[in-house]
TORFI-354607 format. One line per field, with one value per residue (C-alpha): residue number from 1; x, y, z. Coordinates in Angstrom, 2 decimals. Example, Ala and Ser with C-alpha at 12.3 -4.5 7.8 and 13.67 -1.06 7.14 Angstrom:
2
n: (1:2)
x: (12.30:13.67)
y: (-4.50:-1.06)
z: (7.80:7.14)
***
This chain:
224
n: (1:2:3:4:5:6:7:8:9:10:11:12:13:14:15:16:17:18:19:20:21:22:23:24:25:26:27:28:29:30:31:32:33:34:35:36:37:38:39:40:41:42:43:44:45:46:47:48:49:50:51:52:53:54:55:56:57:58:59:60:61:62:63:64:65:66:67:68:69:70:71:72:73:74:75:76:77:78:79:80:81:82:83:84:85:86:87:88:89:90:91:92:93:94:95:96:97:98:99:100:101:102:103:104:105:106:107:108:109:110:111:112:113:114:115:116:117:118:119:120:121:122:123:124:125:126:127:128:129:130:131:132:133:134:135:136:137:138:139:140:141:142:143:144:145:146:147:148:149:150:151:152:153:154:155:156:157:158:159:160:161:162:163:164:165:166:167:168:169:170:171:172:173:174:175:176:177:178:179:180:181:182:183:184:185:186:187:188:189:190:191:192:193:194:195:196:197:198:199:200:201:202:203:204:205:206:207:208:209:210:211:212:213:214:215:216:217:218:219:220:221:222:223:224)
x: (-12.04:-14.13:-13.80:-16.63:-18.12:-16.18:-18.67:-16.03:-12.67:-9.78:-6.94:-3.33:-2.47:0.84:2.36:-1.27:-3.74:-0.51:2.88:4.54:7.20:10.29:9.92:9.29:11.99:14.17:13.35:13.31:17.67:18.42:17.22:18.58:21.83:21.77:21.63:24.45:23.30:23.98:21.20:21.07:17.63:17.06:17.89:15.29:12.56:12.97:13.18:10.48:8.18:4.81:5.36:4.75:7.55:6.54:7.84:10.93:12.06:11.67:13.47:16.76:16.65:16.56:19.42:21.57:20.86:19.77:15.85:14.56:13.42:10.55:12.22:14.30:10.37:8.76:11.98:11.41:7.10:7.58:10.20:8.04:5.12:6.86:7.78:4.75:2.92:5.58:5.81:2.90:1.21:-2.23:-0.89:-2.37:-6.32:-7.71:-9.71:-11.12:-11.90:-13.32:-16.18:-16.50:-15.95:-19.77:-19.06:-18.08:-14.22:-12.19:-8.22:-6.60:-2.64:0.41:0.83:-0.48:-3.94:-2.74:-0.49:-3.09:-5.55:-2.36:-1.71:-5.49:-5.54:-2.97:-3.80:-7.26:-8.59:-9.97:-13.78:-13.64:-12.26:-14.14:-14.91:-13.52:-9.93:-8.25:-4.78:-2.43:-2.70:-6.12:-4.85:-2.19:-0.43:0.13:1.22:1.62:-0.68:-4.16:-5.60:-6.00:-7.34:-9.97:-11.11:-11.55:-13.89:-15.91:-16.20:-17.52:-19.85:-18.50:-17.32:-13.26:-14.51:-15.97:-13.27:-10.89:-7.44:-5.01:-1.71:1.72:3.90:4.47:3.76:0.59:-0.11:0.40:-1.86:-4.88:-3.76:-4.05:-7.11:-8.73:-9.70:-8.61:-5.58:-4.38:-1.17:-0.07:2.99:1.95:4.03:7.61:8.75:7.70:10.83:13.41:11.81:11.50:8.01:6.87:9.19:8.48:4.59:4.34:6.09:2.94:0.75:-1.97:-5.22:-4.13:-0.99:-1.83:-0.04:-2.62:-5.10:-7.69:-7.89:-9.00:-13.32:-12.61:-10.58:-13.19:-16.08:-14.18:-13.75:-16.19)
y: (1.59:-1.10:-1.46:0.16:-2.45:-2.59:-1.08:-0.38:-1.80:-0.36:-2.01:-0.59:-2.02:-2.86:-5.18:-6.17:-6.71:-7.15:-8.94:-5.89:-4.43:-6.43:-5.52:-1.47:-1.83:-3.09:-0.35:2.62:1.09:1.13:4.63:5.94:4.07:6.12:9.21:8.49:7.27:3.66:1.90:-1.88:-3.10:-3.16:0.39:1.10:-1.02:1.20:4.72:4.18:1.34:2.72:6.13:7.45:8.73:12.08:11.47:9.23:12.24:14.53:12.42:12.07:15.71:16.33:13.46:13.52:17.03:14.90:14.38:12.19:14.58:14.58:12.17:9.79:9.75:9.07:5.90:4.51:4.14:2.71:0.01:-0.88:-0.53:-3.19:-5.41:-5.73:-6.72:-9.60:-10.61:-8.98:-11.36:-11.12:-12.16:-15.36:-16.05:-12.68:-13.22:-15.84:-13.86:-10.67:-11.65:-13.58:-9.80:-9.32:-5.42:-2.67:-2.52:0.05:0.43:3.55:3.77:5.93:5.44:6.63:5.90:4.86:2.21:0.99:0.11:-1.14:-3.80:-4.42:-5.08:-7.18:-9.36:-9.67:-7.99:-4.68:-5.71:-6.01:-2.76:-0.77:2.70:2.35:3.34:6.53:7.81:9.82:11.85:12.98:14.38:17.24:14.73:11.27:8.53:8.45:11.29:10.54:12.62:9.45:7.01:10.07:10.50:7.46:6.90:10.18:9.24:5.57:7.01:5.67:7.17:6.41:4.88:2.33:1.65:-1.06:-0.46:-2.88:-1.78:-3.60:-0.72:1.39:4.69:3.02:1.97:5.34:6.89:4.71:5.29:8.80:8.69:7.44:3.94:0.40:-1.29:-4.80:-5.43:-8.03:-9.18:-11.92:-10.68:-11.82:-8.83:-8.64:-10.67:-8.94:-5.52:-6.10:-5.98:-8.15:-6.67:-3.00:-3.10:-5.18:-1.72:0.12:-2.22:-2.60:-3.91:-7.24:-9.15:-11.52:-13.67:-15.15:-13.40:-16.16:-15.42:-12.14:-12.50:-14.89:-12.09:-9.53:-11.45:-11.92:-8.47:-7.02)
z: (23.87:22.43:18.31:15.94:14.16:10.74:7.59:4.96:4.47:2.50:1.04:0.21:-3.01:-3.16:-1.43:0.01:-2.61:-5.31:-4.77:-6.53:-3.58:-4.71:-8.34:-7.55:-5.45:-8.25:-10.31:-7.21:-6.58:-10.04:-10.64:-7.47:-8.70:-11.58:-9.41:-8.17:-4.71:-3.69:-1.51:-0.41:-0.16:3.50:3.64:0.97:2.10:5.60:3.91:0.98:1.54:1.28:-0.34:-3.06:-5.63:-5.13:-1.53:-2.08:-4.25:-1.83:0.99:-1.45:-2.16:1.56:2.45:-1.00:-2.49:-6.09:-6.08:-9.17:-11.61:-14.22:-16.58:-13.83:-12.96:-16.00:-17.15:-13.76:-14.62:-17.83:-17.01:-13.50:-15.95:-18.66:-15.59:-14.07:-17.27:-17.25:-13.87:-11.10:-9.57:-7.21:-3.15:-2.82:-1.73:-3.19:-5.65:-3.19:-0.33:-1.62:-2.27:1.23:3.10:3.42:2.92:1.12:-0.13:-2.13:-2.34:-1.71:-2.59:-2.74:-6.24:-9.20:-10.79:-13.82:-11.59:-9.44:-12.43:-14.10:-11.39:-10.80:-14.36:-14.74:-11.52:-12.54:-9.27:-11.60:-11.93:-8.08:-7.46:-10.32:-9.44:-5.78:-6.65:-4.37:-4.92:-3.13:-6.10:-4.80:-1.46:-0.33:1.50:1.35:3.76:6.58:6.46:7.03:3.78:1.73:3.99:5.37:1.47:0.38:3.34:2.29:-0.89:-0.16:2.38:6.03:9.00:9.26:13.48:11.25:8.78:8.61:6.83:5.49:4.99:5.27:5.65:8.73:6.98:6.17:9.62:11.12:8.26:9.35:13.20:11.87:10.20:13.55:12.11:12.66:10.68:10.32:9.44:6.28:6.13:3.51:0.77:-0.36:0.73:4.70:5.61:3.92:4.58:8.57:8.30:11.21:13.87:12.10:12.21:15.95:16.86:16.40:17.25:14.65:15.99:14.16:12.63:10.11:7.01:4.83:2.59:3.40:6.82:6.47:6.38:9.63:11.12:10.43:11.73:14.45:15.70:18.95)
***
C-alpha cells in the first residue's frame, strides 16, 4: 500500500522530543524498590517504557500483588518533577528542526499534563507545542492502545491515514500501527541502547528507523 502523504505529525514526548527516560527510570526502580520489588534496568526499560504510571501500577499488581498506590504515586512525581528541573534536557536538533517540518505538529504522551508542560517547559520546546498537548489522561486507554494517538488527530483536524507518529518505544509503535497511521522509530536518546531499542522497534517494523533529530524534515520530504 503506497503511504498517505504526511499532513500532521505527532510526537511522543519522552524519550523523543525530551531526553527524560533514564531519569524516570531512576525514579520508577527506586519506588518499586521501596515496594519491595527488585528490578534491574533492562528489565524495566522492557516492562514500562512508554506507559504511563497508571499502567506500570497495574502490571506490578498483576505480577507482584503490590501496585503503587496514591502516595508511592504522588513521592515518585515530585522527586521526577525536582529532577527534571535540575537535569532534563531537549534530544539534540529540536528546537532546530521544528520549525523546518513545513506542517502541523502536536505531542501526545503517556504521562501526565502537568508532566508534559513540565518538560516542555523546562526544555524550552513549550511555545512550540502551545495548545497542541494530548495525554493519556484524555483517553480510556493508553499505549499501546490507539485512543491517544486517534484523539489527538481529531482534535488537530487530520485523518490518522495521514498522520505521522514518532515514538521510541514499542508500545508506542504498536499504538500508531493501531491507530492506522505511519510511525518512525527514534532511538536517538541515551536510553535506546541500554533499553534494546533498535533490535526491539526493527521487530515491528516501523515505516522508518532513524537516530538524529535533524534528519527528520529530510525524512519526511522524503516519503511517496
Amino acid at each position: 500500500m503506497t503511504a498517505q502523504p504526511i499532513d500532521l505529525v505527532i510526537f511522543d514526548c519522552d524519550g523523543v522530543l525530551v531526553d527524560s527516560e533514564p531519569l524516570a527510570m531512576r525514579v520508577l526502580i527506586e519506588a518499586i524498590g521501596r515496594q519491595g520489588i527488585t528490578l534491574d534496568a533492562e528489565h524495566a526499560y522492557r516492562e514500562f517504557l512508554g506507559r504511563s504510571l497508571a499502567t506500570i501500577s497495574k502490571t506490578l499488581e498483576d505480577s507482584h500483588g503490590a501496585p503503587l498506590g496514591d502516595a508511592a504515586l504522588q513521592s515518585m512525581r515530585t522527586d521526577l518533577y525536582a529532577l527534571f528541573r535540575q537535569e532534563l534536557k531537549a534530544n539534540s536538533g529540536l528546537p532546530e528542526i521544528l520549525p523546518r517540518l513545513g506542517r502541523p505538529f502536536c505531542v501526545a504522551s503517556s504521562s501526565q499534563p502537568e508532566r508534559i508542560r513540565l518538560s516542555l517547559e523546562t526544555t524550552g520546546l513549550l511555545p512550540h507545542f502551545e495548545g497542541n498537548i494530548y495525554s493519556s489522561s484524555m483517553v480510556e486507554n493508553g499505549k499501546p492502545a490507539p485512543d491517544l494517538f486517534l484523539h489527538a488527530a481529531k482534535q488537530m483536524g487530520h485523518a490518522p491515514e495521514r498522520c505521522l507518529v514518532i515514538e521510541d518505544s514499542p508500545a508506542g509503535v504498536k499504538a500508531a500501527r493501531a491507530a492506522g497511521m505511519q510511525v518512525f522509530g527514534f532511538i536517538g536518546g541515551t536510553h535506546a541502547e541500554p533499553a534494546g531499542l533498535p533490535q526491539a522497534l526493527a521487530a515491528l517494523s516501523p515505516d522508518r528507523i532513524f537516530s538524529d533529530m535533524q534528519n527528520l524534515p529530510d525524512l519526511i520530504g522524503s516519503r511517496p
